[in-house]
Each structure stands twice: as C-alpha cells, then as structure tokens.
N, C-alpha and C positions, 0 to 999 in steps of 0.2 A: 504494500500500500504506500503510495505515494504522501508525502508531508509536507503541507500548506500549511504555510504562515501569512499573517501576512503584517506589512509595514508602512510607516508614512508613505504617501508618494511623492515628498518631497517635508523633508525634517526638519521641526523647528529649529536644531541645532545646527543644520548644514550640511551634516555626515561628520559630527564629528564624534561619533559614537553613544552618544548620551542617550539616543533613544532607546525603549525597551525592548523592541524587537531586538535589539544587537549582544543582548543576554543572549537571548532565546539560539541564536544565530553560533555563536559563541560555544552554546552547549552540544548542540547538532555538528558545528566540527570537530569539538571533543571528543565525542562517541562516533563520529565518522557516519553520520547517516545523513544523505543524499537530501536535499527538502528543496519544492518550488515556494517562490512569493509571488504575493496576491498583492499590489501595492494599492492602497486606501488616500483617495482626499478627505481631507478635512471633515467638508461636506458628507464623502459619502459614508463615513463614521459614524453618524449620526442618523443615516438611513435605517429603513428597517431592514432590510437583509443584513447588515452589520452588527445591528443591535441584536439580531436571533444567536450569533456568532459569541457577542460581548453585550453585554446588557447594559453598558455603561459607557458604551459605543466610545472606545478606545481600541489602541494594538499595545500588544499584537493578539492576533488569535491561533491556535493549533489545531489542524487539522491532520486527520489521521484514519481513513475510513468513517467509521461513522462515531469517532470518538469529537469531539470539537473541547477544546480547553480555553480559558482565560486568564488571564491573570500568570505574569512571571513565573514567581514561585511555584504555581500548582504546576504548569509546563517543565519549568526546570526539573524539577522533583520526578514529574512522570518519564522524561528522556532517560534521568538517570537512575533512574530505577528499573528501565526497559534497556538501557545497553550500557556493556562495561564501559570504565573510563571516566566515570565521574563521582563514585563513589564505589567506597573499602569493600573488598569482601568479608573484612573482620563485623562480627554482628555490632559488637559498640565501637568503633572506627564509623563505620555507616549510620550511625545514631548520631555520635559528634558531628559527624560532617553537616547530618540536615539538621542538628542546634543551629549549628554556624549559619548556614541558609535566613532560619527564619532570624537569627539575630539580625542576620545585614538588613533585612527587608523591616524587620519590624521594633528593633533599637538605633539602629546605628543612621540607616535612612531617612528616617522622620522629620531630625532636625536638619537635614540638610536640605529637604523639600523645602521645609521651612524657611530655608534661606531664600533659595530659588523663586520662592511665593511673595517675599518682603522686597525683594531685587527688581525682579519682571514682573510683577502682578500686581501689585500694591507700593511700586516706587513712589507714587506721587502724592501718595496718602499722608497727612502730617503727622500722622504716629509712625512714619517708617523713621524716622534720625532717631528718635529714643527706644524703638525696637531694637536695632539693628545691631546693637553692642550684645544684650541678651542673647541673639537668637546666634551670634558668633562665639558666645559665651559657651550656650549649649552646645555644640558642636565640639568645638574644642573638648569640653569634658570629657564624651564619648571618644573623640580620638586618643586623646590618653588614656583611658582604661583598655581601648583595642590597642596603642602601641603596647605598653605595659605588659599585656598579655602578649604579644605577638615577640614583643622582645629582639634580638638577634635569628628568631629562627624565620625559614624559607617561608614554610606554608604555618596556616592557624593550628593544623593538629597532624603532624606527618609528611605524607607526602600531598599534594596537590588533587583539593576536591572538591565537586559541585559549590563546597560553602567559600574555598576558596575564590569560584568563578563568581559567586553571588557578591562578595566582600567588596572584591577588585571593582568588579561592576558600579556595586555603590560609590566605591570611594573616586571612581572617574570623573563624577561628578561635581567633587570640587576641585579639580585641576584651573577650570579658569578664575574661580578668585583669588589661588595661591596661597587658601588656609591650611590644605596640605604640608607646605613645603616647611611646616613647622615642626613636622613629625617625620624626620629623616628615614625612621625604619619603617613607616607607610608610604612614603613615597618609592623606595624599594622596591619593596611589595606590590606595589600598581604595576611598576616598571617590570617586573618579573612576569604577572599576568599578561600585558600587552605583549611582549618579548612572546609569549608563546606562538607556535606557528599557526596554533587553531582559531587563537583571537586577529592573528595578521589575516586571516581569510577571511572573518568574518567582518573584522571590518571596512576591508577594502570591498568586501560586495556592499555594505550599506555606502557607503563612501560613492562606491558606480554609480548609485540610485541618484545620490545627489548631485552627483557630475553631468546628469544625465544621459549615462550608458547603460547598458539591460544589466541588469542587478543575476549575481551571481549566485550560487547554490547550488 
C-alpha cells in the first residue's frame, strides 16, 4: 500500500523545514519506506475533503490504505512502530524512546509555540513588550532541564530514536531567534539530527516544494 501525506503547497516558512509534515517526512526516511505527497492550499485545508482527513483542517495527514492518521505524534509513533529504525527492540528502551516523543510535543514545545504566537500573531498587541521576556523566560527553563539531562551524550537515551527525531524536530524551531545558541550541547544535538542523511532527504524534498520543483518521496 502506497503512503500519502500530505503538505503545504507552499510553507509558511519557505522550506525551511519548520513545517510538520517534514517530521512526518523525516520519519518515513528513517524506516526507509517509499511515500507520495498530496500538497494542500491554504484554502483547500479548510475544505471539507481535508477536514474528513484532519478535523482541524491542518497537515499533515497519513494515508495508508484505509488507515488515515492526524496529528504528528500519532503518525510518528505508528511509522515507528510499523518499521524498524526508529525505535529499540529493548521493551523499556522503546518505552523511553516514546516518553521522549510525547515530552518534545507536549513539554518542551509548548513554550516555544508560544513564542512563535507572541512574535507572528500577536506582535502588534500592546501586551507583547511585557510578555515577551516571560515567555523567553519559559523556554529557557525547559532548555536547561533538557540540556542538563542531555549532558555530553549523543542521543537523549542510547542510540538515536523516534524521541530523538521528535526532540530535534522541536528544537529547529528556535534556530531563527538564536535562543538556542545559548545551550551549546542542544545546539549539537540539532546539528547531529540535520547531519543525518535521512533528514538531508527529507528536507531537500520539502525545500523542492518551495522552490517550486515536484516534491520528492
């Protein structure tokens, strides 16, 4: 069975990987499995054949015969649970790994939305100058409890897994404000994920999208 995704057809980012399809993208060259894109405007996001897809008429979606997924995490999680290469065969190794998973998505990323939200979406609000220290405040916190824990070593627990690719993935996010670069051994760590050959493929097909050349896969 063939695997459709599908992706902006053209990124708020630009192609510079920030969008969520380029997890999803990421994870499928991981486990080496073959998938077409469906590429979504804005508009037709919002349509009903999208909304049957994603209720909330966002991407990416997963297609899979007549499985249809939403939502990142629930996607990542089912790739790598359905092919080796993104998580342990050890029973608690594979436990750790999808902790890590739901940490990035549901500790670590929150405040950084947050950022994203006070920056782009609410810049011109007069509560954004007295926000803006907090919600940089908040973020900062969480990176040092994840550098701390992360330490000197390569990956979050072993060798390199799903929670890994989820981690990386969040923390791309703040590459353009340069809140990163305050935390030497996460910025590593980014640079170790990218450095991978299966994130070089995945991004340079989101990247074709944006260039506009036919999107790879």
């Amino acid at each position: 069975m063939t695997i459709v995704i599908t992706a902006f057809e053209r990124s708020p980012d630009g192609g510079k990987g920030l969008a969520r399809d380029t997890r999803v993208r990421w994870a499928l060259e991981e486990a080496g499995q073959p998938y077409e894109v469906r590429l979504v405007s804005s508009r037709a996001m919002k349509e009903p054949a999208h909304r049957a897809l994603h209720p909330f008429g966002q991407i990416p979606t997963y297609e899979e015969g007549d499985l249809v997924l939403f939502e990142t995490g629930a996607i990542m999680l089912h790739i790598a649970e359905r092919h080796a290469g993104l998580l342990p065969v050890d029973s608690n190794a594979r436990a750790r790994a999808i902790a890590w998973m739901f940490a990035a998505l549901n500790t670590v990323e929150p405040p950084i939305l947050e950022l994203v939200t006070a920056r782009f979406l609410e810049g011109d609000k007069p509560w954004t100058k007295e926000r803006m220290p907090l919600v940089v405040d908040r973020i900062h916190a969480r990176l040092k409890q994840l550098s701390d824990r992360l330490g000197d070593a390569e990956w979050l627990d072993g060798a390199f897994s799903a929670g890994d690719l989820m981690m990386a993935s969040v923390l791309l996010r703040l590459k353009p404000s340069g809140i990163l670069n305050e935390h030497p051994n996460l910025v590593a760590y980014v640079a170790r994920g990218e450095a991978r050959p299966a994130y070089i493929r995945a991004f340079a097909a989101q990247l074709a999208v944006n260039a506009g050349k036919p999107p790879a896969g």
